[in-house]
C-alpha positions, 0 to 999 in steps of 0.5 A: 696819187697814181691813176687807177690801173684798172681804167677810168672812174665811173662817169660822173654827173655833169650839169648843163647850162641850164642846170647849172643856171637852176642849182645857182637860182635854188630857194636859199633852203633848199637841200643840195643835190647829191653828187651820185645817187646814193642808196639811202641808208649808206654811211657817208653822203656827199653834195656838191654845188656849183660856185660862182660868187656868194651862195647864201645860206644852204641849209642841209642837215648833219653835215661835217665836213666843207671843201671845194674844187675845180677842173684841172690845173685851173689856178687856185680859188679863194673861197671863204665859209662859214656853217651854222652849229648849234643855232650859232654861225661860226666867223668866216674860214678861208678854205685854202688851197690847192690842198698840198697833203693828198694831191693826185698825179698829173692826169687828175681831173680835179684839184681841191681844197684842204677839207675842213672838218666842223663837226655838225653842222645843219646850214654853210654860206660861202663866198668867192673872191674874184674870178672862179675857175673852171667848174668851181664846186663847194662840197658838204660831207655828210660822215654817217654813223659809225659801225657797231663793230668798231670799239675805241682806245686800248679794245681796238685790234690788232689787225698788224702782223708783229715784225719780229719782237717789235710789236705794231700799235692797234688799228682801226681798219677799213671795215671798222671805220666804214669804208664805202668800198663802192667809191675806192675804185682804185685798184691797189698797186704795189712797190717792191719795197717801203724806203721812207715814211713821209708824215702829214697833217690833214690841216683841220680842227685840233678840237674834237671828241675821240668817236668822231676821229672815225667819222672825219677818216669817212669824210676825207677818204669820200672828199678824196675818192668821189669829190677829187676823183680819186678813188680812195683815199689818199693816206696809208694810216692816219691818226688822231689826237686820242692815239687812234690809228686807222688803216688809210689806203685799201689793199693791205695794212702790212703791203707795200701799197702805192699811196696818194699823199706826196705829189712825185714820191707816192712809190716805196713811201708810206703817208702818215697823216696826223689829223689835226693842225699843227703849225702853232700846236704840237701833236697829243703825247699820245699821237706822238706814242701812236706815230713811234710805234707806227713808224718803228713797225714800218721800219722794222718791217722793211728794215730801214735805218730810222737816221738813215738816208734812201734814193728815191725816183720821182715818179711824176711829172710836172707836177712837183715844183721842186722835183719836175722831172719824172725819173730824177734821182731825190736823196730823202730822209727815211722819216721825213714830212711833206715838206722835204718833198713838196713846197708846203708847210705840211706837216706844221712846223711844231709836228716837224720839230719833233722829228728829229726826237721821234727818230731817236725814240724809233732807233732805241726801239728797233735796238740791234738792226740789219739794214738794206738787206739784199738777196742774191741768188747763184745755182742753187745758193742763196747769199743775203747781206746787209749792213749791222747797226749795233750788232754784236754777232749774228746767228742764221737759221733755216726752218721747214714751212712747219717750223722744224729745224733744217740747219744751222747757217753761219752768219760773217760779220764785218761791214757787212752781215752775210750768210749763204745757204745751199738749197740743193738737197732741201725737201720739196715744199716751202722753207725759210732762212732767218738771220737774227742780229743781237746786241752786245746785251745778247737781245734779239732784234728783227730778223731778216726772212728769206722764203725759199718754195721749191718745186719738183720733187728734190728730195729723198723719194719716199716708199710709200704711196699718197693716201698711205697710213703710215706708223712709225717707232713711236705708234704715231699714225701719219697720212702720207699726201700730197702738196696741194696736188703738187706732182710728186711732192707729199708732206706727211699729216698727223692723224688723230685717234678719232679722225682715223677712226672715219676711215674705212678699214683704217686697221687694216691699211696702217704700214709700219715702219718706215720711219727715215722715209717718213720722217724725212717729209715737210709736215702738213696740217693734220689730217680731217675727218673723213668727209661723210663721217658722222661725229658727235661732240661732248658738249656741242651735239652732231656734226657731219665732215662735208666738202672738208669742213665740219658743219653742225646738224641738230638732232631732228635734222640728224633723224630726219636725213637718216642718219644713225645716232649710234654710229657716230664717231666720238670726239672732244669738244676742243676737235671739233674746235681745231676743225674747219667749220661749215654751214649748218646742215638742215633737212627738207634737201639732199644729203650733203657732199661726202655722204653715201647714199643707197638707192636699190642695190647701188651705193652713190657717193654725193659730190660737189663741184668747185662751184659748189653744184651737187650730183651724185656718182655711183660705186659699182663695184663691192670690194670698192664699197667696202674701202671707199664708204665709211663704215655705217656711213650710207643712208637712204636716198630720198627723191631729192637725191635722185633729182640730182644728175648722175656723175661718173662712175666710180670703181677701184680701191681706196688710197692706201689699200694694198691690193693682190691681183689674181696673179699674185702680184702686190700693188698700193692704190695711190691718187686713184691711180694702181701701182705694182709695189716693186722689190725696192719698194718693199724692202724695210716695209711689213706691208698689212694684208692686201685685198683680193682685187678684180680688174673691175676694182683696178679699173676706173670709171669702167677704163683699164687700170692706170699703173703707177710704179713707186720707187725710192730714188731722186726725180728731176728736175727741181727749182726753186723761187726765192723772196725776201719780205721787204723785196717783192722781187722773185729770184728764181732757180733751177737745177737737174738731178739726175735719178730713177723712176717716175714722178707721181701723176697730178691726181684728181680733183676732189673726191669724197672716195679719197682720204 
């Protein structure tokens, strides 16, 4: 296991001589003293006890788990145990060690013993034969119960990500089987990619009930986080005897995370351990079902051959007998066990005998296959090859961020499956290239993905303005904005009916036409309700739409606040499912951000900050009330909104209001900002009736007006990142191409006065 990169453990007790003198000469009965303070209540107590010869009996109630260990590189003790359950002392268990299936790295300060998991015990009695090492402690875990969210067999969910058609079994994860997050403080770490899967054995009981799986996952991830020093736990996934799989190792189930659980070959593996011993007894068929499906999963995420053989760099010192020299170069089957890395026994000679078959079955489920793929990245093409196994042919295509077809790429077939695709003239935003083997049966398998994010605005420009309602052939209305306030990028957003309807003077800013412009953009989410808008439900009463979620408001509170019943825009009880929700709004405080408020003749919008502070911010100009608030939309102020601070001003137009300057001239309001609709901005456009604007209306924040220009040609520059899952490496281009114009301006921060 690598040391944590964020820096040293927390401090760990220590006892002092006379401590250490007192703890040996404890009352036979006397509880153990616990390792950290711990908080009463937590899921999972640890004691520890220094060790120099017997100790006696030590009575502690419902523990489950014994083990022990020493400072450093000391040589490994013998140690002998025995508990009390049930009124009945078991025979005396060697303990074993150094425990060879979790070792961490060579700056580990501690080494340990193989855990051994009893179930409930209530007293332990251990005996050390010969001289102890350094600092020798026996460990009692107490797991705690399990939580109330976690449910068992087939009811477990599916917290993996499908890898194309192959499906990945259910996980019991972190939170389900109560992971103190408090002692894994590790921080995770990540390889580029996983090359082999190395399965273990956690060397304990085989008998056991299926609810205390999760409860020996607590106990061996407190053994290896707090009593080992290692922060978390050692493994990736464990499973138990019941076919349970639990997420092991923190920092995401799906992720290339560098583990804890082969000494030398922790990077670009994943450690499977099966909970149990399986020296003289083979693993359950459902293990065995559970560890297939878990490895295929792997496999197919990272596509790697399940008889295939990958290269893999020791990345220790000094700390694996057969592999000492870090940096050395170890060829290592794609599935293997502890055992083709590290002198031990681990997995157990019956688990490892089924090997060679679970690779067979692993093979048969991954069907057709592309192999170590690898990407390449010329100009502005990206060429991905790799090797086919059972592949008949091969198609390629390229998808928009929304799924929607970019083109069609040929795939070549020979030793090697190679395609190319040119993402010089792709629309700004994120698209992606799948090229999917197929059998000589015509069955699909996984598809290799590469995402390609491009930035900078390639791509036709389009005529109309961020904060545009556009309407194409079909009566479909489109919000025209922008890409996570990308300069120059929009993506086109489907507005509903009634979410239209929040919009001031919606009717009189739908443009029409335009469709190859429009149609031309990446599509984005559909567009919310506008913030401050009142909506109410078939079924479910009142919501209002604040700081973009849509946050329920019972029909007292709506009195209260002083909102208007009868104002409210209708909506379906399935919109307001597909809506982001919000905390429940209640009364007694101010009005919620994207509300409107009157106070005397002055309208103020309510805002929040990005830490959520609220304060209010004036509209004071007439025409801008009317295209900024939501109709029917402005209450009454209370004291507690004038007890917030003033924000600044606000003047000017709506995004999307066409505007007419008292010199005749046209312009569009787009990200706050005015712009001068030009002659080739116009053209094909039947533009709705614009509005008499002041200089005031132009004007922002009491400044001159910010004057933009719209036009329809290419900008510059462009680039592009390429990733292919699988492969953390980024490939980066970039490109100039040449046009007309200017980008449009990164606009403001969030703004109730904006679509």
């Amino acid at each position: 296991m690598p040391s944590p990169s964020a820096g040293s453990p927390p401090a760990r007790p220590h006892l002092s001589r006379r401590e250490l003198g007192a703890a040996l000469a404890l009352p036979l009965a006397l509880p153990l003293v616990p390792a950290d303070a711990w908080a009463a209540g937590d899921a999972t107590r640890t004691w520890e006890l220094p060790l120099r010869g017997d100790t006696g009996v030590l009575e502690r109630p419902a523990f489950g788990l014994v083990a022990a260990t020493w400072g450093g590189r000391d040589r490994a003790p013998s140690v002998r145990a025995r508990v009390r359950r049930a009124g009945r002392w078991t025979g005396w268990h060697s303990l074993g060690g150094p425990d060879a299936d979790g070792l961490a790295n060579a700056r580990a300060t501690r080494a340990g013993t193989r855990p051994w998991w009893i179930g409930s015990a209530d007293a332990v009695e251990a005996r050390v034969h010969g001289a102890p090492p350094r600092d020798l402690r026996l460990v009692l875990v107490q797991p705690g119960p399990d939580s109330d969210a976690l449910t068992w067999g087939a009811h477990v969910q599916h917290a993996l990500a499908p890898a194309g058609p192959v499906q990945p079994p259910p996980l019991v994860t972190r939170a389900q089987w109560r992971a103190d997050e408090r002692a894994a403080w590790w921080k995770p770490e990540y390889t580029r990619t996983v090359d082999t899967v190395i399965v273990h054995h956690t060397d304990s009981t085989n008998s056991y009930s299926q609810r205390s799986g999760a409860a020996q996952v607590r106990s061996i991830f407190a053994y290896h986080a707090r009593s080992l020093d290692w922060g978390d736990i050692g493994y990736s996934f464990l499973i138990d005897r019941y076919g349970t799989v639990y997420e092991g190792r923190k920092g995401g189930a799906g992720e290339p995370v560098v583990a804890g659980h082969t000494y030398g070959f922790n990077h670009a593996t994943i450690g499977i351990a099966l909970i149990g011993t399986f020296s003289g007894t083979k693993p359950t068929p459902a293990m065995q079902s559970s560890l297939t499906k878990l490895i295929t999963w792997v496999l197919a995420r990272y596509h790697r051959d399940p008889y295939g053989r990958e290269v893999l760099t020791v990345d220790e010192r000094h700390v694996n007998p057969r592999h000492p020299r870090k940096g050395s170069k170890v060829v290592a089957p794609v599935i293997g066990a502890h055992r083709d890395f590290y002198p031990t026994d681990c997995c157990g000679s019956r688990a490892y005998a089924l090997l060679p078959g679970t690779r067979k079955l692993v093979a048969a489920r991954l069907g057709a296959r592309l192999v170590d793929p690898s990407l390449a990245v010329v100009g502005t093409t990206a060429s991905l090859r790799a090797r086919p196994v059972g592949v008949a042919a091969a198609s390629g295509h390229a998808v928009t961020s929304s799924g929607a077809p970019l083109a069609t790429v040929p795939v070549a077939l020979d030793s090697s499956a190679t395609s190319s695709w040119s993402f010089a003239n792709v629309p700004a935003g994120t698209s992606a290239l799948f090229v999917t083997p197929a059998s000589a049966s015509g069955v699909a398998g996984v598809p290799v993905e590469v995402d390609i994010a491009v930035t900078g605005g390639v791509g036709p420009r389009v005529v109309l303005p961020t904060g545009s309602f556009a309407v194409t052939a079909d009566g479909t209305v489109w919000l025209i904005d922008d890409l996570a306030g990308a300069a120059g990028a929009q993506e086109r957003r489907l507005v509903a009916a009634y979410a239209l309807s929040t919009f001031p003077n919606a009717s009189s800013r739908l443009i029409p036409g335009a469709d190859d412009s429009v149609l031309a953009l990446p599509l984005g989410g559909p567009a919310l309700p506008r913030d401050g808008s009142l909506l109410r439900a078939q079924t479910a009463g009142f919501f209002v739409m604040s700081g973009g979620r849509c946050c329920p408001l019972g029909f007292a509170t709506l009195l209260a606040l002083g909102y208007d019943a009868t104002s409210a825009v209708a909506v379906a009880d399935s919109d307001i499912a597909t809506l982001p929700p919000g905390p429940a709004i209640v009364g007694g405080g101010p009005h919620p951000a994207g509300s409107y408020v009157r106070d005397g003749g002055v309208v103020y919008a309510i805002v929040a900050s990005s830490s959520g502070a609220l304060s209010r911010r004036a509209v004071v100009s007439t025409t801008a009330v009317t295209t900024l608030v939501p109709a029917n939309a402005v209450l009454n102020a209370n004291n507690d909104d004038r007890a917030l601070p003033l924000d600044t001003w606000r003047r000017g137009l709506a995004d999307g209001v066409v505007w007419r300057a008292g010199d005749g001239s046209i312009g569009i309001v787009s990200r706050g900002i005015s712009r001068p609709v030009t002659p080739t901005g116009q053209a094909g456009l039947q533009l709705p009736a614009p509005i008499d604007a002041t200089a005031a209306d132009l004007g922002n924040d009491g400044t001159a007006p910010t004057v933009g220009v719209i036009v329809d040609q290419r900008v510059a520059p462009a680039s592009a990142v390429v990733t292919m899952l699988g492969d953390r490496l980024q490939h980066r281009a970039s490109w100039i191409q040449q046009g007309y114009g200017n980008p449009d301006a990164p606009g403001p921060a969030f703004d109730p006065a904006r679509p």
